[in-house]
VEXDREN-2710 file (C-alpha; in Angstrom, 1 decimal):
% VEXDREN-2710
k/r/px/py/pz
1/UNK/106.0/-38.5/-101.3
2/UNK/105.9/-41.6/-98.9
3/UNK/107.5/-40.5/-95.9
4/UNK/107.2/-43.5/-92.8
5/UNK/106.7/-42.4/-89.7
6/UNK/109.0/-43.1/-86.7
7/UNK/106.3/-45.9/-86.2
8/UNK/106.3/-47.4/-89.1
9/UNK/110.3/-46.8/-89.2
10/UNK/110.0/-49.2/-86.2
11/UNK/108.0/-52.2/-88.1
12/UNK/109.7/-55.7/-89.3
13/UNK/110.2/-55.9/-92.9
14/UNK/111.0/-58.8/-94.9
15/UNK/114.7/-57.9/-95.4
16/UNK/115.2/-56.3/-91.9
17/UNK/112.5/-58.4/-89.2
18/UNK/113.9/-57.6/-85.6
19/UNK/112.8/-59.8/-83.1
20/UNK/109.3/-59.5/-81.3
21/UNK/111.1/-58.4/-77.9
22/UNK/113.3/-55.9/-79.5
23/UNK/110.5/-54.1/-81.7
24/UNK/107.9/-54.3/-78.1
25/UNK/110.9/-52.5/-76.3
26/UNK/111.9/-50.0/-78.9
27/UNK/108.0/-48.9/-79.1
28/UNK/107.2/-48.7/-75.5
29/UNK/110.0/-46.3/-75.3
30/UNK/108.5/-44.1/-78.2
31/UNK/105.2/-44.6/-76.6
32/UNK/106.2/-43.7/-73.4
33/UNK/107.9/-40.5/-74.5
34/UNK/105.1/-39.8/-76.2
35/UNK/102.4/-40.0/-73.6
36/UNK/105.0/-37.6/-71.4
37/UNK/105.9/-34.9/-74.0
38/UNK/103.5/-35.0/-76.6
39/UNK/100.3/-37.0/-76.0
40/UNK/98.3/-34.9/-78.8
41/UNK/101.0/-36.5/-81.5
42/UNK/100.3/-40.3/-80.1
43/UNK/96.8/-39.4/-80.5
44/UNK/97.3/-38.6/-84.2
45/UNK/99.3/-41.1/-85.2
46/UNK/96.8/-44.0/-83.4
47/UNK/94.9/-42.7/-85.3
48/UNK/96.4/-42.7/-88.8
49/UNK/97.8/-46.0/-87.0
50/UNK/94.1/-46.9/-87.5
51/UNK/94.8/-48.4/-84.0
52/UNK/91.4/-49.8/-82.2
53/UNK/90.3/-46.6/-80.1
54/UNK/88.2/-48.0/-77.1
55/UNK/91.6/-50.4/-76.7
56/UNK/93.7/-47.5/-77.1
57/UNK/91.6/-45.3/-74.2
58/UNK/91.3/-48.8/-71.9
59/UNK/94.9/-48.5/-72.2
60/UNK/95.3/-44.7/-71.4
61/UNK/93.3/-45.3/-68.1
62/UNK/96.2/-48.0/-66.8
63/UNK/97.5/-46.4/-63.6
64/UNK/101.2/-47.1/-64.7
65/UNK/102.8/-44.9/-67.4
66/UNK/105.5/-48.1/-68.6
67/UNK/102.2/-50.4/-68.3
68/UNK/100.9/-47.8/-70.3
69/UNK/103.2/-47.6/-72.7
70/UNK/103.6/-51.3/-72.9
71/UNK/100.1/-51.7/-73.8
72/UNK/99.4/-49.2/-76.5
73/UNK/102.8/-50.4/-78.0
74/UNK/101.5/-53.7/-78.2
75/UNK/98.3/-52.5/-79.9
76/UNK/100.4/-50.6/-82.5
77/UNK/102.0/-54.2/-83.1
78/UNK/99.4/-55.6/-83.3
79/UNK/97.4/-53.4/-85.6
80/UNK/100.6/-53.2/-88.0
81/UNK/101.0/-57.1/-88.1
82/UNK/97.3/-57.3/-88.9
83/UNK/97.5/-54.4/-92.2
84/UNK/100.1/-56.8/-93.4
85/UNK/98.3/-60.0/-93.3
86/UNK/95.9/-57.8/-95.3
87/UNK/98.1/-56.7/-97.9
88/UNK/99.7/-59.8/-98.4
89/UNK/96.5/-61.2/-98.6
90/UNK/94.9/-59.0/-101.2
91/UNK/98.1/-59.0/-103.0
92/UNK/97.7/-63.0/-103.4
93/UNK/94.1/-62.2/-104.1
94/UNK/95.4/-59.9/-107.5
95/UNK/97.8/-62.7/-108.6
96/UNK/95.5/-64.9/-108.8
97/UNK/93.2/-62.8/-110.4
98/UNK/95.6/-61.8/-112.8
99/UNK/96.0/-65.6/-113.4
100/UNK/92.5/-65.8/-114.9
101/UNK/92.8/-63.2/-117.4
102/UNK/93.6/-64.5/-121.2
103/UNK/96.9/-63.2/-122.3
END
């Protein structure tokens, strides 16, 4: 069963990529939430995030709770954006491999 997470709910797509703005906006407010009501769930999904964790606690120390917020969204972004390159990447990798083989 592949369920997404609200995160990953959140993540452009090829048929459906919100702009950069929209997506930074709609994750600092799940962030934010998150950090108020539930900080032990954030934790666990940076981490299946596979989110960078000394960026993740520089961010947790910022004084400001939106800065907060802002910051660890964009990290989550940023992370995301990266995986993708990768997959795109290794699937280009298996075509051409696939290429190779006699048929």
């Amino acid at each position: 069963m592949n369920e997404n997470t609200p995160l990953e709910r959140n993540l452009p797509t090829p048929e459906n990529e919100p702009d950069d703005k929209k997506l930074h906006q709609k994750m600092t407010l799940y962030v934010q939430d998150l950090l108020i009501h539930d900080f032990q769930k954030l934790c666990h999904l940076i981490y299946r995030h596979d989110v960078n964790e000394k960026k993740f606690l520089a961010a947790v120390q910022i004084p400001d709770i939106d800065s907060q917020a802002s910051c660890i969204a964009d990290l989550i972004i940023e992370r995301e954006k990266e995986k993708m390159i990768t997959r795109q990447a290794y699937q280009k990798y298996k075509k051409d491999q696939n290429k190779d083989l006699p048929e």
